[in-house]
C-alpha positions in Angstrom: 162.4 79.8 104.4 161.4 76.4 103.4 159.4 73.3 104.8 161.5 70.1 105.9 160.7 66.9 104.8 160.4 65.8 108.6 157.9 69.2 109.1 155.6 68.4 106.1 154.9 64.8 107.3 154.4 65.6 110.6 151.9 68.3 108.9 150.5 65.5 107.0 150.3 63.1 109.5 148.6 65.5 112.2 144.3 65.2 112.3 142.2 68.0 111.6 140.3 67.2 114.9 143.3 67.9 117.2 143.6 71.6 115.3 140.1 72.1 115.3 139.7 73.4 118.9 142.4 75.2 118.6 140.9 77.1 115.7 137.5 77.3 117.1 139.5 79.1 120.1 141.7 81.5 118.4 138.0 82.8 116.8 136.0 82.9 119.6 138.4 84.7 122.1 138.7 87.4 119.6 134.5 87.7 119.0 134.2 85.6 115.9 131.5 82.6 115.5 131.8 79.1 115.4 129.9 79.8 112.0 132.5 82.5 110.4 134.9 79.6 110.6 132.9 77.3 109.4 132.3 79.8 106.2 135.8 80.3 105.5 136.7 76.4 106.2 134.2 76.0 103.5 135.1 78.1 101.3 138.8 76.8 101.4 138.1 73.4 101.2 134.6 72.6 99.5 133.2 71.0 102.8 129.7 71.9 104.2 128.6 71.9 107.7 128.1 67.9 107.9 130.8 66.8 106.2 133.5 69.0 108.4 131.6 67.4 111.2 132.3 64.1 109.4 136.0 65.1 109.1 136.1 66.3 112.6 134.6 63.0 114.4 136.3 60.8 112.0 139.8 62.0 113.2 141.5 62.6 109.1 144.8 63.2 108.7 145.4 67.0 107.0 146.8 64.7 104.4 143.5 63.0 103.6 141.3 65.9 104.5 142.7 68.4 102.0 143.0 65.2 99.4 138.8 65.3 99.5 138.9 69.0 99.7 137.8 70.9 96.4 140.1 73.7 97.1 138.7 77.0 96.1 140.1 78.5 92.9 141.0 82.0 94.5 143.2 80.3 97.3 146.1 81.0 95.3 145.6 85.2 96.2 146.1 83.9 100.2 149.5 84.9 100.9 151.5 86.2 103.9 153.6 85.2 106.5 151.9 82.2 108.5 154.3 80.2 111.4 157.0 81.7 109.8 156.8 80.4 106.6 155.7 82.7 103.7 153.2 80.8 101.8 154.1 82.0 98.8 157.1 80.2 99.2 156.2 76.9 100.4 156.9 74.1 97.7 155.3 71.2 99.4 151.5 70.9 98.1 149.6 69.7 101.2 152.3 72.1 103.4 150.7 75.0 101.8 147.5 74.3 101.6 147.6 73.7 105.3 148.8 77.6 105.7 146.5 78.3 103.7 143.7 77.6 106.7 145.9 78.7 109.1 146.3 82.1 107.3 142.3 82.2 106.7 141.8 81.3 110.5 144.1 84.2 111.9 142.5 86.8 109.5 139.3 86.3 111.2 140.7 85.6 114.4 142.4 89.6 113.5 139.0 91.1 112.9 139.3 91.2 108.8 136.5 91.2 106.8 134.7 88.7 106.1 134.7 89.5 102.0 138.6 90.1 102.0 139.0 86.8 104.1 137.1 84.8 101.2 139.1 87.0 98.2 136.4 88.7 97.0 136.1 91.6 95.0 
């Protein structure tokens, strides 16, 4: 299945701020911490503690926030099916690396490991 030129802007064009408490939600009602997410945020994107806090407050677009991101050379092993969409699969850049958090947030949201979450060996 792939992305739409209408879904990926609308993916672009969404802030990281109105996702946020969503993800912070998703975590806690399943017994994970504020920082767990924070860890694997991190991890994905490069971004300490006050810069996400930055990111969050300054309302970014996903299309800006992953363009400052550093994204972690092991995000390539995060695959699955995330929204429907196997990430594998997904062409657009920014699209992907979008699922990519998504898929991150609902492994820890599922219980998983915290080293399997961040690709380690």
């Amino acid at each position: 299945m792939t992305t739409t030129p209408e879904h990926d802007q609308r993916i672009a064009q969404m802030t990281f701020s109105s996702v946020y408490p969503h993800y912070v939600t998703k975590v806690e009602k399943k017994g994970r911490t504020v920082d767990e997410l924070h860890e694997v945020i991190e991890w994905l994107t490069g971004f300490d503690e006050p810069t996400l806090e930055k990111h969050i407050s300054s309302k970014i677009t996903f299309q800006d926030f992953f363009a400052q991101a550093k994204l972690h050379p092991n995000a390539e092993l995060i695959t699955g099916t995330i929204c429907g969409y196997k990430i594998q699969e997904i062409q657009t850049p920014l699209t992907k690396q979008v699922r990519y958090l998504d898929k991150l947030v609902d492994e820890l949201a599922k219980g998983r490991k915290m080293e399997k979450i961040l690709r380690q060996s």
